[in-house]
N, C-alpha and C positions, 0 to 999 in steps of 0.2 A: 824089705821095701815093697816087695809087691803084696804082701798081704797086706800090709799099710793102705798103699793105694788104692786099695777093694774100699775100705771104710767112706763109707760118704763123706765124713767130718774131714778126711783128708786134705782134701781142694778146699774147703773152707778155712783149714787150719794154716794152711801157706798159704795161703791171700791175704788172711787179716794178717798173719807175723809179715811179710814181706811189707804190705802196705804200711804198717805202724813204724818195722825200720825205719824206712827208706823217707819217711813222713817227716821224721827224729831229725833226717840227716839232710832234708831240706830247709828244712825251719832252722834247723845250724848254722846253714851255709847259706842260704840262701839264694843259690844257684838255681837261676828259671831252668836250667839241663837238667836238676835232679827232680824235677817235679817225679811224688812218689807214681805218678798213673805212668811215668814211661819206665822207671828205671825199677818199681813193684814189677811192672812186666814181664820188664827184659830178665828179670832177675828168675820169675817163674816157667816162663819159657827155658831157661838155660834148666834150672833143676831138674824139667820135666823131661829135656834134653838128654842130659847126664847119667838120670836114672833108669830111662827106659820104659816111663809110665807114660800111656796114650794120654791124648786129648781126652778123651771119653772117660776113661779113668777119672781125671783130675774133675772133670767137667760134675761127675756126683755129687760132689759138695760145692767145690766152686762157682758150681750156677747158682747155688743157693742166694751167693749173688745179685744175681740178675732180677731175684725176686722183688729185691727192695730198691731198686731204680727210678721204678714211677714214686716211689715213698723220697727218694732224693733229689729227686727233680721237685717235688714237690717245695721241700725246705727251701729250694732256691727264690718260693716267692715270698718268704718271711724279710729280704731286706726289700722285695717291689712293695710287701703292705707297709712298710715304715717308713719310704719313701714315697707313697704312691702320690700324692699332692705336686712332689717336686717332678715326678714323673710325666705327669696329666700333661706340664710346659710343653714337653718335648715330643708329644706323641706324637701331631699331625708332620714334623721332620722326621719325627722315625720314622713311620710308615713312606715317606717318597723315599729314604736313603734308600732303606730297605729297599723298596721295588724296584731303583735304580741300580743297587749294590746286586741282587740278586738277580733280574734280570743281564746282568752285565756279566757276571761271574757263567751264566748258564750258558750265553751266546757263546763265549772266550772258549770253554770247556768242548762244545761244538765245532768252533771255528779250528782250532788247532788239531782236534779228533780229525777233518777232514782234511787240512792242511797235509797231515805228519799221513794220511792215509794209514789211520787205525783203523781196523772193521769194527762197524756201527757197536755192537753189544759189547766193543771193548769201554773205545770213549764215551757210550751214553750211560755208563754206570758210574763215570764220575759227575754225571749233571748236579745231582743233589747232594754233592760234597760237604756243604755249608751247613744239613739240618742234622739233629739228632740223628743215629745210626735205623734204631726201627722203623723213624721217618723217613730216612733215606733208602733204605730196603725196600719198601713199601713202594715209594714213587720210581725207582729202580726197574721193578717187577714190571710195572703198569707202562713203562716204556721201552719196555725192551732189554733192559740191561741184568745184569750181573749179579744177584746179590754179595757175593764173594769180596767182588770189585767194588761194589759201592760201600760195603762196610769198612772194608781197608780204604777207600779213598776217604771218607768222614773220619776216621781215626787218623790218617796222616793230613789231612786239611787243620783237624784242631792241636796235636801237635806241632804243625807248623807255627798255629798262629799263637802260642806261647812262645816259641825259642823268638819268636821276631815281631809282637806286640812291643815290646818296648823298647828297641830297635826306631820303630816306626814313627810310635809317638817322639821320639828324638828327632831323628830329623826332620820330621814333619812339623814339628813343635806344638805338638796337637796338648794343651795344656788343663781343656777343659774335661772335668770327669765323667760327664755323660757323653762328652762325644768318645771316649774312652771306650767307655760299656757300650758302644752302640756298634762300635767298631767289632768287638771281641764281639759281641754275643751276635752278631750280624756274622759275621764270618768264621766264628770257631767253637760256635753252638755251645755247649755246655763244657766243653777243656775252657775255652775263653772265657764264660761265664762264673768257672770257679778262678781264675786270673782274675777278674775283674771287681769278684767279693773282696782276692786279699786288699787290692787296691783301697776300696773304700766301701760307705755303702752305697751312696748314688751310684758309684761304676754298676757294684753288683748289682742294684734294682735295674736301673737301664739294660745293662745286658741279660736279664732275667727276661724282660720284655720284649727285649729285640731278637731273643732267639724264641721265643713263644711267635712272635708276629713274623718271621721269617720263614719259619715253619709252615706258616700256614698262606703265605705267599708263595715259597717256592711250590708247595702242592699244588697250588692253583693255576700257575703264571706258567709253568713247566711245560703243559702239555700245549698250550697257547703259544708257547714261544719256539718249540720245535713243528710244530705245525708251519711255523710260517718260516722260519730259516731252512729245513729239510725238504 
C-alpha cells in the first residue's frame, strides 16, 4: 500500500472511483445526504485513515484535481449563456439581495464572534463563508483571518445549504426558480450552484450568476463593513 501511495495516479485514482460510486448511489436514491462531494469525502478520508497514507501522499495525484476547478466553474456558465435573456429580468434584484444577503450574513458572523467572545482570527475567518473557497482564502488573509478556518467554514456553509435548501423552500414556499438559484448560489456558492443545476436550468443560470456577483461583493463590501462595525 505504501508503495502504491508513492504513485501520483494514486489520489487520482480514489477520487474519480470514490466520486463515480457514490455519484451511482445518489442519482439511485436520491438522497440530498448522499451528495457524492460529501460522502466521496468521507469515504477518502476514512481510506486514507485506515491505511496510514498521509495527506501529502494522497495529495500527488489528487490535486490533480484542483487543476481543472477553474475549467468547472467555468461549465457552470453554459446554463447562465442559455438562459441569459431570462436572466438579464432578474439581475438589478440580484445584485440588492445580494448586497443585502451578504452584507447581513457578514455583520451576523461578526456580531456573534464578539457576542460568544471568540478571539478576532477565529471568527473573522468565517466572514467570507458564502464565496468560493480560493475567494474566501484570499479575503481571509487580507483581514486577518485563518485560512484553515475559512476553508473549512466555505465547505461546511455549502454543505449546509444543500442538507436544508429544500427544507427551506418548503416552508417558506419559495416556488419561484430563480429565486431558487439566487438563494443557493447567493449563500452556498458552488455546492448550491450544482443543487440548483439539478433543479432546473433557470435555477442553475441564476445561481451561476449569483455566486459570480456575490463573489465579488463580498470582496468589496468586506473590508467596508468591518471598518465600521469593529
Amino acid at each position: 500500500m505504501r508503495a502504491l501511495s508513492s504513485d501520483p495516479l494514486f489520489g487520482l485514482f480514489i477520487t474519480i472511483t470514490m466520486y463515480v460510486l457514490f455519484k451511482k448511489l445518489y442519482l439511485k436514491t436520491g438522497k440530498i445526504y448522499l451528495q457524492p462531494v460529501i460522502t466521496a469525502s468521507a469515504a477518502i478520508i476514512i481510506i486514507l485513515y485506515i491505511s496510514g497514507i498521509s495527506v501529502d501522499s494522497y495529495m500527488k495525484g489528487g490535486g490533480i484535481i484542483f487543476a481543472f476547478l477553474p475549467l468547472a466553474t467555468l461549465f457552470l456558465s453554459v446554463p447562465l449563456y442559455l438562459k441569459l435573456a431570462s436572466v438579464r429580468k432578474y439581475l438589478t434584484v440580484m445584485i440588492i439581495s445580494i448586497v443585502l444577503g451578504s452584507a447581513s450574513g457578514i455583520a451576523a458572523v461578526v456580531w456573534l464572534g464578539r457576542m460568544m467572545d471568540i478571539p478576532f482570527d477565529i471568527y473573522i475567518s468565517f466572514v467570507p463563508k458564502s464565496v468560493t473557497m480560493p475567494l474566501a482564502v484570499g479575503i481571509a488573509e487580507k483581514i486577518g483571518g485563518l485560512k484553515e478556518l475559512a476553508a473549512a467554514g466555505v465547505v461546511f456553509t455549502g454543505m449546509t445549504g444543500l442538507f436544508i435548501a429544500d427544507l427551506m423552500f418548503k416552508i417558506f414556499r419559495i416556488k419561484n426558480p430563480a429565486a431558487k438559484g439566487l438563494a443557493l448560489g447567493t449563500s452556498a456558492h458552488i455546492l448550491g450552484t450544482g443543487r440548483a443545476v439539478e433543479m432546473g436550468m433557470l435555477e442553475g443560470s441564476v445561481s451561476s450568476m449569483a455566486m459570480v456577483i456575490a463573489g465579488i461583493i463580498t470582496a468589496v463590501i468586506t473590508p467596508l463593513i468591518l471598518a465600521f462595525i469593529i
